[in-house]
C-alpha positions in Angstrom: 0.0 0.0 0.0 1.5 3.4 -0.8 2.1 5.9 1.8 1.8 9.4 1.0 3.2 12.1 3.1 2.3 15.7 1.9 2.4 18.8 3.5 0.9 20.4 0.3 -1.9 22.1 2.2 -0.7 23.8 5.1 -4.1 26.1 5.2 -7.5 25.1 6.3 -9.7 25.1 2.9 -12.2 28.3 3.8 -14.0 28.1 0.6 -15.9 24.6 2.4 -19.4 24.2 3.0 -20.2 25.4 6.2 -21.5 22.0 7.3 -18.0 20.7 6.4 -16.1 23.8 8.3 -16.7 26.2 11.0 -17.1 25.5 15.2 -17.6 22.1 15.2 -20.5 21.6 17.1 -20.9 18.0 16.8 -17.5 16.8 16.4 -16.0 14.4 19.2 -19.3 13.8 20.5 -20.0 17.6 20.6 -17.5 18.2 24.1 -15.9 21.0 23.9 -13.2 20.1 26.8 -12.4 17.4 24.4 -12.2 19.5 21.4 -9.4 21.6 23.5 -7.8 18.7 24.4 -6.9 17.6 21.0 -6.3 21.3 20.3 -3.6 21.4 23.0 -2.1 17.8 22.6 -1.5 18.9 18.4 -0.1 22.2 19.5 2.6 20.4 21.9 3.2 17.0 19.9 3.4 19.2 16.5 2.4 15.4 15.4 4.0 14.2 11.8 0.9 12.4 11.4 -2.2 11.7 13.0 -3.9 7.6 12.5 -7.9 7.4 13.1 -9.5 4.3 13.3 -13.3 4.9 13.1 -14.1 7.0 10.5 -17.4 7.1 10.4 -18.5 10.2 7.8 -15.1 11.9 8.6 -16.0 14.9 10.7 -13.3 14.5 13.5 -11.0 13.8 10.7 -11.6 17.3 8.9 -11.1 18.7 12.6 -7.9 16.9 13.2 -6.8 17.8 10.0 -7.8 21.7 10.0 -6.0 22.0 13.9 -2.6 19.8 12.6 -2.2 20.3 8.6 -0.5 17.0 8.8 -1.3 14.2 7.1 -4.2 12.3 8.3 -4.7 8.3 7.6 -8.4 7.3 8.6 -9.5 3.9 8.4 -13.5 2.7 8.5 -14.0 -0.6 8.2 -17.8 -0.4 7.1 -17.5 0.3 3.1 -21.1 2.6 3.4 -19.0 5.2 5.9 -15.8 4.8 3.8 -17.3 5.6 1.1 -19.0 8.9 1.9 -15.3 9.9 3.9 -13.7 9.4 0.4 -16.2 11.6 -1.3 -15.9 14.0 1.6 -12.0 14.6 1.5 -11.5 13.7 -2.4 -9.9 16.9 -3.3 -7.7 16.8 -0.1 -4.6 15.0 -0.6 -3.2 15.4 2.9 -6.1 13.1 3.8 -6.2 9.2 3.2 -9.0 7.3 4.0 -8.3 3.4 4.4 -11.2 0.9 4.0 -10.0 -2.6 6.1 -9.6 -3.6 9.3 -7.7 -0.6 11.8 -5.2 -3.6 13.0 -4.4 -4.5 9.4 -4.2 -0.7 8.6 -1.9 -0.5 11.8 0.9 -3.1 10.5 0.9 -1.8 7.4 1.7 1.4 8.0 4.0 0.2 10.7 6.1 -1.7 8.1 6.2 1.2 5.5 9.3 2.8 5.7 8.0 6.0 5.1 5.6 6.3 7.4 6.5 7.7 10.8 7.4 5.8 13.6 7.7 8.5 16.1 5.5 11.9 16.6 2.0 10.0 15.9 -1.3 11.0 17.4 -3.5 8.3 17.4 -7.3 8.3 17.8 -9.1 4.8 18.7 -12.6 5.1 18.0 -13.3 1.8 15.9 -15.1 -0.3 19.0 -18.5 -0.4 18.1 -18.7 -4.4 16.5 -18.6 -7.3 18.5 -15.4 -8.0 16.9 -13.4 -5.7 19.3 -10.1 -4.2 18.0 -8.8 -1.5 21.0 -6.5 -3.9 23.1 -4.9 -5.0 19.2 -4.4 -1.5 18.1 -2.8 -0.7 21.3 -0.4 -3.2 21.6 0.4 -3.2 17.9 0.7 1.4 18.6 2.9 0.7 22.2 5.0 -2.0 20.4 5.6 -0.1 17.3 6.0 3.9 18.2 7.7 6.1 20.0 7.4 9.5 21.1 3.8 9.2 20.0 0.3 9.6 22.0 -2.7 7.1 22.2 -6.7 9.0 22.4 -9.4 6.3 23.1 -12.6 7.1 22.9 -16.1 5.6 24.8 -13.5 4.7 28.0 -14.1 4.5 31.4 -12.8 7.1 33.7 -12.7 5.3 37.0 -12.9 8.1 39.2 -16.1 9.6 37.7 -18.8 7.5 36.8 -20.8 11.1 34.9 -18.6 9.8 31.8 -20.3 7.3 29.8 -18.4 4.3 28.4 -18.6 1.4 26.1 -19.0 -2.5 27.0 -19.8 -5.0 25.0 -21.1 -8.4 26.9 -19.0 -8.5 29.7 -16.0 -6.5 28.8 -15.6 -2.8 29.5 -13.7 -0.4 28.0 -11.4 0.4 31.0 -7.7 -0.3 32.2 -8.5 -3.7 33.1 -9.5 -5.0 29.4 -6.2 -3.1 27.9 -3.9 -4.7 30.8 -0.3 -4.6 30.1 -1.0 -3.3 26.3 -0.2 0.0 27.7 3.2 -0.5 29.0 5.1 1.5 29.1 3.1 4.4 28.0 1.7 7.1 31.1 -2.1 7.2 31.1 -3.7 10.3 31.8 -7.6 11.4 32.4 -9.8 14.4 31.2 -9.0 17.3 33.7 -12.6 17.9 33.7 -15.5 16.9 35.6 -18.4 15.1 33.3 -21.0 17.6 35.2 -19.0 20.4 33.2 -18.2 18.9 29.9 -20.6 19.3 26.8 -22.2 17.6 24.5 -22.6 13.4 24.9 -20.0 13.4 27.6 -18.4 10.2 26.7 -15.2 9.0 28.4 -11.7 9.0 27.3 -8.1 7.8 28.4 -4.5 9.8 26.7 -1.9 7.3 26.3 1.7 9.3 26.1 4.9 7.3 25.3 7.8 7.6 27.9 9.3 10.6 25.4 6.3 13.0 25.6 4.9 12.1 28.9 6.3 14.5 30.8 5.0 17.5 27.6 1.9 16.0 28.2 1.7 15.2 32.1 1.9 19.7 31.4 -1.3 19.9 29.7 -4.2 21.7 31.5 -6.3 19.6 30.0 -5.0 16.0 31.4 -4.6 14.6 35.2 -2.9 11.9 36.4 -5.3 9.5 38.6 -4.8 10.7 41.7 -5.1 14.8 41.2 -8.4 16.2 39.8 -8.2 20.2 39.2 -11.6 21.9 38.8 -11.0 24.2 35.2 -12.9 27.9 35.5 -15.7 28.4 33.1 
């Protein structure tokens, strides 16, 4: 599979429809907190490249895209979805929309020389078949790259049960299903409370490899575990 790497657009395209551009109301589950979160970890990680699995019609994509201007690979395994994010970003060549399996997509692009294999943000969003791929993609992400940072989406946030999560029969989506798949990368929580977030107020979880940890551990927007700092509104 080729790998393309531009920087040819280092602008975000005003000349969009407004339902494609503007103040993102409903992207990342229309939280705001979250929005700045990403906003803050593309500002300090200056990221080569950002991996998304769970495309779904490509909205957080454009808004990964417009906040990084690096290239963005997006994979959606559901052809219906991959189809309309192809149609969506087909006169973008920055973005590259992948239609297979995120683990599959994840090796690849983990064996292709010219991809990076250091300064990633990833986004895990692709958990919503019974045919679960998070604790895969992480260990094949921890394994793999360095200096990189892990976002997973629909997680549990054990010290504030206001944040919605994902399960699936009798597995969650918590610490205890991705076990040692996250060594040695730090974890880190939303420095918000749920009761102040917007929008569907899902859970998340920031991964940061041993080389960025520290940048990160820096962000107001993350927490370690044991410290919870109410922001001002």
């Amino acid at each position: 599979m080729p790998v393309r790497l531009r920087r040819t657009i280092t602008k975000p395209i005003r000349t969009m429809r407004p339902f494609l551009y503007g103040p993102w109301p409903a992207v990342l589950n229309g939280q705001r907190f979250r929005q700045n979160l990403f906003r803050s970890l593309v500002r300090e990680l200056q990221p080569q490249a950002i991996f998304e699995s769970g495309t779904y019609c490509g909205g957080s994509t454009q808004f990964l895209w417009h906040l990084s201007g690096a290239p963005v690979f997006t994979v959606e395994k559901n052809r219906g979805f991959a189809r309309c994010a192809e149609r969506r970003f087909r006169r973008n060549p920055d973005v590259r929309v992948l239609n297979e399996d995120s683990r599959d997509a994840l090796r690849t692009l983990r064996d292709d020389a010219r991809f990076p294999c250091s300064r990633v943000l990833f986004y895990l969003d692709a958990h919503w078949e019974k045919d679960l791929p998070l604790r895969e993609e992480v260990a094949i992400i921890t394994e793999a790259w360095t200096d990189s940072v892990i976002v997973i989406d629909d997680f549990k946030v054990p010290d504030d049960d206001g944040y919605e999560f994902d399960t699936y029969g009798d597995l969650q989506l918590s610490m205890d299903y991705l076990g040692e798949t996250v060594a040695p990368y730090d974890t880190f929580w939303p420095n918000c409370p749920s009761s102040m977030e917007s929008g569907r107020r899902r859970g998340c979880v920031v991964l940061a490899a041993p080389g960025v940890a520290q940048q990160v551990s820096e962000l107001p927007e993350v927490r370690r575990a044991e410290a919870l700092v109410v922001p001002e509104r």
